[in-house]
Structures are given as structure tokens and as C-alpha cells.
Biopython code that builds the backbone (N, CA, C, O; Angstrom):
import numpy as np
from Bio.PDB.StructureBuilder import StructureBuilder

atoms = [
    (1, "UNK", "N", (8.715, 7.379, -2.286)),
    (1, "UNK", "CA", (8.044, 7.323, -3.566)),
    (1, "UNK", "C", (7.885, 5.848, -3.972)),
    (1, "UNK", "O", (8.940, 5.215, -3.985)),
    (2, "UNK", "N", (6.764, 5.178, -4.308)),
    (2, "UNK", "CA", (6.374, 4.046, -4.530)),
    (2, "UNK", "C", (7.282, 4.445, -6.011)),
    (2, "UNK", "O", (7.313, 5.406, -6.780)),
    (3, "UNK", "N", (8.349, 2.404, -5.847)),
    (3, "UNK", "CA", (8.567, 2.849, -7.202)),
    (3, "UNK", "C", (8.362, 2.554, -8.425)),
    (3, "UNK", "O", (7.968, 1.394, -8.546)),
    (4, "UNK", "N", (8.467, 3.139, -9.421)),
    (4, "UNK", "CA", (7.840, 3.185, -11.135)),
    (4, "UNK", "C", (7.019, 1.859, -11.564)),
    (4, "UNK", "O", (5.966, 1.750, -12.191)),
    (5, "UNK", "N", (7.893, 0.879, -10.992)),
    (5, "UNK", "CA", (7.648, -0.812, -11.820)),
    (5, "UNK", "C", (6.541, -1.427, -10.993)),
    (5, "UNK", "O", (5.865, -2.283, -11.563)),
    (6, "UNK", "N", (6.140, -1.017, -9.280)),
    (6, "UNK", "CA", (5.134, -1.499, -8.451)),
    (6, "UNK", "C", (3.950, -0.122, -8.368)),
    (6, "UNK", "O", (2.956, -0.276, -7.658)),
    (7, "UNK", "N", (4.140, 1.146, -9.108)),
    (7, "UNK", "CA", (2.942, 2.164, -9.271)),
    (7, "UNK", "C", (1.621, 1.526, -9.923)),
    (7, "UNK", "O", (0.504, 1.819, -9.496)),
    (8, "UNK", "N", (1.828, 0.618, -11.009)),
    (8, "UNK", "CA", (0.445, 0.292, -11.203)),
    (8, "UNK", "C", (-0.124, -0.964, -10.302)),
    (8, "UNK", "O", (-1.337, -1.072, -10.122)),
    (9, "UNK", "N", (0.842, -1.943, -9.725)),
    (9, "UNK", "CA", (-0.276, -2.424, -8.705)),
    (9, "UNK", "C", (-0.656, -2.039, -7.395)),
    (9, "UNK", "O", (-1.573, -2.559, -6.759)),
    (10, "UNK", "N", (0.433, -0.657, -6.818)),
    (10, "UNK", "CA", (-0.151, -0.091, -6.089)),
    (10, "UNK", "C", (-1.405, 0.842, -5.689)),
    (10, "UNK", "O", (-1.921, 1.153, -4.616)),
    (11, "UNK", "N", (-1.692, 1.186, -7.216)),
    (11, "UNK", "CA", (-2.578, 1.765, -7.672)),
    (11, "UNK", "C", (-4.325, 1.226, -8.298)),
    (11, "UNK", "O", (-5.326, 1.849, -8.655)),
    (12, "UNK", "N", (-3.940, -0.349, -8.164)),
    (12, "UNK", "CA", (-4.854, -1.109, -8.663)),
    (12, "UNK", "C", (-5.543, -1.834, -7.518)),
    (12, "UNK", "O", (-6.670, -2.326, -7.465)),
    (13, "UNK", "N", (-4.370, -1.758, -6.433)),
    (13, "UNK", "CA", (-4.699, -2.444, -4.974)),
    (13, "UNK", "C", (-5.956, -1.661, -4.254)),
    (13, "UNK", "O", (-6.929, -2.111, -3.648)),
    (14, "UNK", "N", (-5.454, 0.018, -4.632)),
    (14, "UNK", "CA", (-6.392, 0.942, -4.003)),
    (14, "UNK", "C", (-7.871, 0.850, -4.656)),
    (14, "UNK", "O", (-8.835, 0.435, -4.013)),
    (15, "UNK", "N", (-7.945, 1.265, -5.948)),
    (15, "UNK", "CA", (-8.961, 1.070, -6.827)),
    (15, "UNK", "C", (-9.851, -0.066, -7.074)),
    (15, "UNK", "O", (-10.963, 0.144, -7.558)),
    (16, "UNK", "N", (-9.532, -1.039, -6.836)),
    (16, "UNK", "CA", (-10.007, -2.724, -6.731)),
    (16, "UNK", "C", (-10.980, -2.662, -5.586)),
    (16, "UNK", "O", (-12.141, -3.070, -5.608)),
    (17, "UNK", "N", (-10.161, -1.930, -4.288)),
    (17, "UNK", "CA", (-10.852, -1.851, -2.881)),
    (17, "UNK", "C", (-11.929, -1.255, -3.000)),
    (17, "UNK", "O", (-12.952, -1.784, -2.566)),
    (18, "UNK", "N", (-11.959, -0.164, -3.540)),
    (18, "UNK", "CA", (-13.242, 0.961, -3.938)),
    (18, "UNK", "C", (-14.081, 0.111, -4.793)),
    (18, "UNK", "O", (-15.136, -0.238, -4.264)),
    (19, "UNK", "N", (-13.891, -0.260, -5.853)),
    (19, "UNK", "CA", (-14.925, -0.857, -7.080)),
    (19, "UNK", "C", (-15.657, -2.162, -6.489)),
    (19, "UNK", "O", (-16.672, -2.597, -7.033)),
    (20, "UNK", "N", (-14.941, -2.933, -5.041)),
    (20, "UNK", "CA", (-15.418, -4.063, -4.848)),
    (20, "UNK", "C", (-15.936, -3.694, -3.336)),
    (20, "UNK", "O", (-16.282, -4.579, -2.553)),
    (21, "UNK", "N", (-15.956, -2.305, -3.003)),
    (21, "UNK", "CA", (-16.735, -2.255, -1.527)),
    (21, "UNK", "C", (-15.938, -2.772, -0.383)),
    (21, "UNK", "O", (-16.461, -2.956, 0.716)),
    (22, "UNK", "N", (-14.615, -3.024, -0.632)),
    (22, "UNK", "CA", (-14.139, -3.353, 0.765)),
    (22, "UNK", "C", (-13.720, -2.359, 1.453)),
    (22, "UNK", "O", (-13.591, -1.240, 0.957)),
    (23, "UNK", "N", (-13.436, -2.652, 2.764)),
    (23, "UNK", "CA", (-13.386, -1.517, 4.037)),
    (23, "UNK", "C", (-11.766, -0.873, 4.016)),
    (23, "UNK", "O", (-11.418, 0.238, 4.414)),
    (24, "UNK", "N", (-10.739, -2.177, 3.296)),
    (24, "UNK", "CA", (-9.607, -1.977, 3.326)),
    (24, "UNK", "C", (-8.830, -2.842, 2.092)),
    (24, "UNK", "O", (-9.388, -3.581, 1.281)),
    (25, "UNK", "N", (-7.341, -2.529, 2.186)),
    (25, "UNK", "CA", (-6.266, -3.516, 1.559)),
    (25, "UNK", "C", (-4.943, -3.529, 2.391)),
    (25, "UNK", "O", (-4.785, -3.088, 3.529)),
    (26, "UNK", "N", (-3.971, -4.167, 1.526)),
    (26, "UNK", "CA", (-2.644, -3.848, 1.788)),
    (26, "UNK", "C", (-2.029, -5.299, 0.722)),
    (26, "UNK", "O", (-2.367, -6.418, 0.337)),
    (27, "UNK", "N", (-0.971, -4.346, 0.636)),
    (27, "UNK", "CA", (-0.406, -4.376, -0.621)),
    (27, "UNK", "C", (1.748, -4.611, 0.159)),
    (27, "UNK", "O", (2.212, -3.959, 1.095)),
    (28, "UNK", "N", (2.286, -5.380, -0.424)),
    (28, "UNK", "CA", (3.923, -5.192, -0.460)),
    (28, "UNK", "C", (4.311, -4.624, -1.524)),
    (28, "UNK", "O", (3.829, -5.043, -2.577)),
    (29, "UNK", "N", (5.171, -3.646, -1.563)),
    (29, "UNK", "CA", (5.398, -2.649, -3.027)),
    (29, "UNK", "C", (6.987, -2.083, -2.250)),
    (29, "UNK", "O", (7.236, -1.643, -1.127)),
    (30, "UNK", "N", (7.627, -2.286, -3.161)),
    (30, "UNK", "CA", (8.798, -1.365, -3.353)),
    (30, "UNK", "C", (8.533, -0.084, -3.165)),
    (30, "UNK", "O", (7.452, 0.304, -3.609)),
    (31, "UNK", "N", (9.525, 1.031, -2.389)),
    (31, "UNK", "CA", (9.658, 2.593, -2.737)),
    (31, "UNK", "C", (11.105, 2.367, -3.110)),
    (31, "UNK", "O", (11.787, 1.342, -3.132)),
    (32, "UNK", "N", (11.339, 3.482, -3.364)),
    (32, "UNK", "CA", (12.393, 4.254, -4.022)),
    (32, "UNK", "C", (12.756, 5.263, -3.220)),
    (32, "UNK", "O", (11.868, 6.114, -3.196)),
    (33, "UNK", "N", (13.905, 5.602, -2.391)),
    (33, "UNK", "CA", (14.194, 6.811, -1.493)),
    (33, "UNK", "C", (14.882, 7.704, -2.393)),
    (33, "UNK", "O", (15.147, 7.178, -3.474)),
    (34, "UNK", "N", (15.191, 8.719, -2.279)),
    (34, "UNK", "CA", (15.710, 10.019, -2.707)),
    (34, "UNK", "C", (17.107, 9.748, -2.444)),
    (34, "UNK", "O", (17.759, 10.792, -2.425)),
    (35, "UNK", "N", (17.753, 8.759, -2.247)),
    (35, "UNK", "CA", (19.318, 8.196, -2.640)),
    (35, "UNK", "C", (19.610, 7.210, -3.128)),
    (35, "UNK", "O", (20.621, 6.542, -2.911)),
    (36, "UNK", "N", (18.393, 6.915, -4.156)),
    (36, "UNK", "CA", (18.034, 5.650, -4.872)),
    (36, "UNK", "C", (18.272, 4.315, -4.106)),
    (36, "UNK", "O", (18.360, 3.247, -4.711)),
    (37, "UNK", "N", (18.332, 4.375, -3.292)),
    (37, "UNK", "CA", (17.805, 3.163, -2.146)),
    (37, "UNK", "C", (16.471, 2.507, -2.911)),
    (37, "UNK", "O", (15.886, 3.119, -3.805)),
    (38, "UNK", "N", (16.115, 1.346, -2.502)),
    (38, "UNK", "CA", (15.014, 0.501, -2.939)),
    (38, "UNK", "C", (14.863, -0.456, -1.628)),
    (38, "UNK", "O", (15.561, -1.418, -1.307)),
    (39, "UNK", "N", (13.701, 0.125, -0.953)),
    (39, "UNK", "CA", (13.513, -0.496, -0.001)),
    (39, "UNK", "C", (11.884, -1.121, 0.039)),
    (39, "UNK", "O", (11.017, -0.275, -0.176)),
    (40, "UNK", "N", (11.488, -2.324, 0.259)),
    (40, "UNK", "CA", (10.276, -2.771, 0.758)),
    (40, "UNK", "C", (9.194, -2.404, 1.613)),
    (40, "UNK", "O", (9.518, -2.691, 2.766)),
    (41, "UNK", "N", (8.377, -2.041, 1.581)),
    (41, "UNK", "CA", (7.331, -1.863, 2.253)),
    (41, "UNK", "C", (6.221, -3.015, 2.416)),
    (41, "UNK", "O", (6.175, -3.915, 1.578)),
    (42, "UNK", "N", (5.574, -2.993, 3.201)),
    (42, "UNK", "CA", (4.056, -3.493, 4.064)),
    (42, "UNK", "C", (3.135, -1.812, 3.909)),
    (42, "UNK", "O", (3.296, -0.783, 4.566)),
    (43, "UNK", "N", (2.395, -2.043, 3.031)),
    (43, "UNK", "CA", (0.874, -0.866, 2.688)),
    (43, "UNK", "C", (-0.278, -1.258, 3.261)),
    (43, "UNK", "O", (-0.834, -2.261, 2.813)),
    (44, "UNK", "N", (-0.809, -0.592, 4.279)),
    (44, "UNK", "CA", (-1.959, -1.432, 4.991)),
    (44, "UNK", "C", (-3.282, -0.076, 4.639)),
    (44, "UNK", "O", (-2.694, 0.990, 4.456)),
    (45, "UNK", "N", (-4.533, 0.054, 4.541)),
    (45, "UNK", "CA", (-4.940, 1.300, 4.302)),
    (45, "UNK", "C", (-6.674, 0.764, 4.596)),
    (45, "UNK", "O", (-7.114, -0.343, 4.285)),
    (46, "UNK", "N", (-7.359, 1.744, 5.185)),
    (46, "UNK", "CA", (-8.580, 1.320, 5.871)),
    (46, "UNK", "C", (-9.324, 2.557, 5.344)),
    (46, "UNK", "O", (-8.924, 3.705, 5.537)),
    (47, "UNK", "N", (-10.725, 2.156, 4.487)),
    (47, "UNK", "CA", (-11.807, 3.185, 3.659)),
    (47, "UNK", "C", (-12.296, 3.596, 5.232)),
    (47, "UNK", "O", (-12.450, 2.814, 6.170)),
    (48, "UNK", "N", (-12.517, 5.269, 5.230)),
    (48, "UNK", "CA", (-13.501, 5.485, 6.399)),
    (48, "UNK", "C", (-14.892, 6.032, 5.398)),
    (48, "UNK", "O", (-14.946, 6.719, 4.379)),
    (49, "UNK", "N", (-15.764, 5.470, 6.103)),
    (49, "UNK", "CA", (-17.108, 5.855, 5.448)),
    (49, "UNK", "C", (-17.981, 6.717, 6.045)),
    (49, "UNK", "O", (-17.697, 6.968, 7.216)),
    (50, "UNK", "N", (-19.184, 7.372, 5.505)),
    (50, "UNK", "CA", (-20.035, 8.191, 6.043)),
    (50, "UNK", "C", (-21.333, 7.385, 6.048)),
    (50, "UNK", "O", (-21.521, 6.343, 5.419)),
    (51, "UNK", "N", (-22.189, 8.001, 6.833)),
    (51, "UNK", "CA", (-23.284, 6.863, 7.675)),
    (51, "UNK", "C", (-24.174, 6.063, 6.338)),
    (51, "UNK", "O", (-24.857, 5.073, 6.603)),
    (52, "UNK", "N", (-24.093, 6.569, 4.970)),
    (52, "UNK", "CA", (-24.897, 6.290, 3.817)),
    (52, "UNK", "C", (-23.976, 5.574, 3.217)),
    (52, "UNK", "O", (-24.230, 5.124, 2.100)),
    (53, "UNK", "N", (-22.494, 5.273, 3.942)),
    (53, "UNK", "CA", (-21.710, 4.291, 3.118)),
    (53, "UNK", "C", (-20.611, 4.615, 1.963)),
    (53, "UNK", "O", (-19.989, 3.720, 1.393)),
    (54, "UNK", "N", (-20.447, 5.981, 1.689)),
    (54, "UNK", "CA", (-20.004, 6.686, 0.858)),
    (54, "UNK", "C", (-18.410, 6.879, 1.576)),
    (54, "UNK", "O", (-18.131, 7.429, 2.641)),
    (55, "UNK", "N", (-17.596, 6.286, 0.688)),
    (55, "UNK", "CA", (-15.819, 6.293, 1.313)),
    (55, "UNK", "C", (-15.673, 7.889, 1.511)),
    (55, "UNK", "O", (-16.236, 8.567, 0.652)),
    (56, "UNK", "N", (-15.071, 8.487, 2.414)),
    (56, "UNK", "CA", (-14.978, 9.763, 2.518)),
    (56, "UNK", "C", (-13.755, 10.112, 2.658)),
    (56, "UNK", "O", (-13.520, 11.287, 2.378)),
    (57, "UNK", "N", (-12.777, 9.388, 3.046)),
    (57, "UNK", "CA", (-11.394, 9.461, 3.333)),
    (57, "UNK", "C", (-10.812, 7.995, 3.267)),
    (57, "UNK", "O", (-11.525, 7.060, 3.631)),
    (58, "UNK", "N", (-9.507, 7.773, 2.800)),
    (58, "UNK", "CA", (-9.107, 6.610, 3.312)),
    (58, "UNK", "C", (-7.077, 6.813, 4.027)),
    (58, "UNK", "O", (-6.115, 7.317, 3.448)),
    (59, "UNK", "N", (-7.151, 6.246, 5.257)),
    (59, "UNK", "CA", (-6.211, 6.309, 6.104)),
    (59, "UNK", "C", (-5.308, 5.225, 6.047)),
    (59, "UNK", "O", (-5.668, 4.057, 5.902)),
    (60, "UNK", "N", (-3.950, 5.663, 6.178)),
    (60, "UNK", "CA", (-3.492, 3.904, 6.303)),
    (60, "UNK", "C", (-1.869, 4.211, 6.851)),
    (60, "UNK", "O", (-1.437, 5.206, 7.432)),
    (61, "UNK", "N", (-1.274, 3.159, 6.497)),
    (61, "UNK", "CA", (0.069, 3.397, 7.072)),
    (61, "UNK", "C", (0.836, 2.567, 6.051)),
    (61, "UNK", "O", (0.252, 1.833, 5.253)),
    (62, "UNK", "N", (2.564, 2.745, 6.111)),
    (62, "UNK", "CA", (3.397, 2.272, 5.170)),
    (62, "UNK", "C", (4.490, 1.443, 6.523)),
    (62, "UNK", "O", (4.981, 2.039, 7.481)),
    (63, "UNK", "N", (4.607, 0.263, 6.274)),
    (63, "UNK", "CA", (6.287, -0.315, 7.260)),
    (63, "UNK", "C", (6.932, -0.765, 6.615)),
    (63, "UNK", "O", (6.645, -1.796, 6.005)),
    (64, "UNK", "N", (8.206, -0.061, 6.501)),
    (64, "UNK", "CA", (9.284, -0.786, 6.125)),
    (64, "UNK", "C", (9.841, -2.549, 6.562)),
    (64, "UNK", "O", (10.093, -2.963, 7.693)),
    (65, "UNK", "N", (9.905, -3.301, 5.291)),
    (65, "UNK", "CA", (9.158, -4.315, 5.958)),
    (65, "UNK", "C", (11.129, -5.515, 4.783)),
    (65, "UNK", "O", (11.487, -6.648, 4.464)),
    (66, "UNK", "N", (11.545, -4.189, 4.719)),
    (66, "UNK", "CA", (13.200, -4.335, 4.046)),
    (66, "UNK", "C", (14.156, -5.718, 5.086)),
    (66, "UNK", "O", (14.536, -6.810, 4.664)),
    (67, "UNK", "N", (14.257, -5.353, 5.983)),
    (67, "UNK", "CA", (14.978, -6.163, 6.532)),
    (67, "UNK", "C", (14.356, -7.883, 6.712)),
    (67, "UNK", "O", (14.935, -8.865, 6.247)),
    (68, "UNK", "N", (13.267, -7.909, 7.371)),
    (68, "UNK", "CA", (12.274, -9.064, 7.354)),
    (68, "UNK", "C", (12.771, -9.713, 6.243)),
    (68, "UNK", "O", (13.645, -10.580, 6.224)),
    (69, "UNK", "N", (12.104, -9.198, 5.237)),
    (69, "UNK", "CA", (12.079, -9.997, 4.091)),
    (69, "UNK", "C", (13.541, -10.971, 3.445)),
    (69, "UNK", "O", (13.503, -12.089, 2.931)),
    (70, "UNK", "N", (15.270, -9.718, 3.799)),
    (70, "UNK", "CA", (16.203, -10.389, 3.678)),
    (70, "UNK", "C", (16.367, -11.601, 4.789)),
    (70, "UNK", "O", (17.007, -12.589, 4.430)),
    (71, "UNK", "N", (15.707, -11.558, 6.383)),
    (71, "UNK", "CA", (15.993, -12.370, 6.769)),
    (71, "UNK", "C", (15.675, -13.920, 6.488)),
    (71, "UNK", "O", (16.195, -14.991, 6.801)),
    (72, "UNK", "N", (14.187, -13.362, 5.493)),
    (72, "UNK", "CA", (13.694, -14.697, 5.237)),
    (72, "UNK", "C", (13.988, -15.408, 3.539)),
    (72, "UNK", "O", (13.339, -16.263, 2.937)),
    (73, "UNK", "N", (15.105, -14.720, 3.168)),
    (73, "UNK", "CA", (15.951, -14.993, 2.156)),
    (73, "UNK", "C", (16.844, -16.543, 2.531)),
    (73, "UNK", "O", (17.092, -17.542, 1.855)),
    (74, "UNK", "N", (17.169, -16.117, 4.019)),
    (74, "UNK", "CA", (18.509, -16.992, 4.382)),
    (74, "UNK", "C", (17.763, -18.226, 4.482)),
    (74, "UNK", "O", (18.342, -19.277, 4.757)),
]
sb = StructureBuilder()
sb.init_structure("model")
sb.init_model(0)
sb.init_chain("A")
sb.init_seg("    ")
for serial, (resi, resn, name, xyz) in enumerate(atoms, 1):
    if name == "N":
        sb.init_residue(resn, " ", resi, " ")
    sb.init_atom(name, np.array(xyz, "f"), 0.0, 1.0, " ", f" {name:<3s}", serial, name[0])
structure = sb.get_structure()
């Protein structure tokens, strides 16, 4: 579950993409696991279109991207 405090720019990342015609985004956003864990993500997500250009689906993927980020703490 994307969590509460990164829902609206995860949500603005998607919507931005649509209103400005791009093919894709990706976004770093916090989730929230179901043992209140708070772990980092990498959101990558690609518009598929139909031959008149019209977004018809959009596909993407989530990486846990938690550890990286502490390494580059040190």
C-alpha cells in the first residue's frame, strides 16, 4: 500500500503523465506493508496506447529500492 503521506504525489506522478501526453513516469514513494514496515520503492509505469493515440491501459512495475537507498546513507 503506497503510504498515506506519498498517495498524493503518487497520484499526481500518474495524472501529470496523462494531462502532458507522456508515454511514461516513475516516481520513489514509500509503501507501507501490512506489519507496518515502511519500505521504499522505485515506480516505473509505461501508457500503452491504441493506434489513434488514446492511453488504453497503463503497465508498470514497483522495486523495492529499501536497502540501496540505506546504503547510500553511509
Amino acid at each position: 500500500m503506497v503510504h498515506p503521506n506519498d498517495r498524493k504525489s503518487v497520484d499526481n506522478a500518474y495524472t501529470k503523465s496523462l494531462q502532458q501526453g507522456r508515454n511514461s513516469y516513475q516516481i520513489e514513494h514509500r509503501v507501507l506493508r501490512k506489519n507496518g514496515e515502511i519500505r521504499t520503492v522505485l515506480e516505473k509505469c509505461e501508457h500503452i496506447r491504441n493506434k489513434s493515440g488514446k492511453v488504453i491501459k497503463s503497465i508498470g512495475m514497483v522495486q523495492d529500492i529499501t536497502e540501496q537507498k540505506k546504503l547510500m546513507k553511509k
